[in-house]
C-alpha positions, 0 to 999 in steps of 0.5 A: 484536451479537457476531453481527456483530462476528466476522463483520465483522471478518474481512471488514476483516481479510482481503484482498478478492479482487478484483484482488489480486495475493495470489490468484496467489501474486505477494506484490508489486503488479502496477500496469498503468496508465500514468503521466502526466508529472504523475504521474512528477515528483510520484512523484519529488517525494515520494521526494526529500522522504522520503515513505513509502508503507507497503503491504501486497501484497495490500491492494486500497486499496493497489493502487488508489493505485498505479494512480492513480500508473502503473507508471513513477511507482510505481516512483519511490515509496518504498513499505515491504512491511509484509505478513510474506509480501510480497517484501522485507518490513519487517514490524518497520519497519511494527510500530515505526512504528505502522502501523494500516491501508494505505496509510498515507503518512509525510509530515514525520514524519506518518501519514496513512491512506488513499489520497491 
């Protein structure tokens, strides 16, 4: 059991490779998809009513959720770095808040995990 305990956790714990902007030393995500009207106005919609978005750069989970959203809505999101090395990084906020995995979205007060 503790065989497979080590080793499982360090694949949860270190970022996949995969698309990860962290392989080009970038510390910031790099979406590429087009965002659609729909996307834009629910990305606005979000950041009006206080919707947080706690990220990580060089988590890949993270950086599918932006693509859902495109470049231009993604730019409408109130996202926090929580990553200690990412560009404009709010570690501290991301330990005070209790944040335990990414992307975790902070709706009413609420912590929801996972992408959405």
């Amino acid at each position: 059991m503790k065989r497979l305990l080590i080793p499982l956790l360090t694949f949860l714990i270190l970022p996949n490779a995969v698309n990860s902007s962290h392989l080009y030393n970038q510390r910031k995500f790099i979406v590429t998809s087009e965002s659609t009207k729909e996307s834009i106005k629910l990305a606005k919609y979000l950041n009006d009513n206080g919707v947080i978005k706690y990220s990580a750069y060089w988590c890949p989970n993270c950086l599918n959720q932006s693509e859902l959203f495109g470049k231009q809505a993604y730019e409408e999101l109130n996202v926090v770095e929580c990553a200690r090395d990412g560009i404009n990084s709010q570690t501290q906020l991301c330990i005070d808040k209790k944040i335990k995995g990414f992307p975790t979205w902070e709706i009413n007060g609420k912590l929801i995990l996972g992408v959405l």
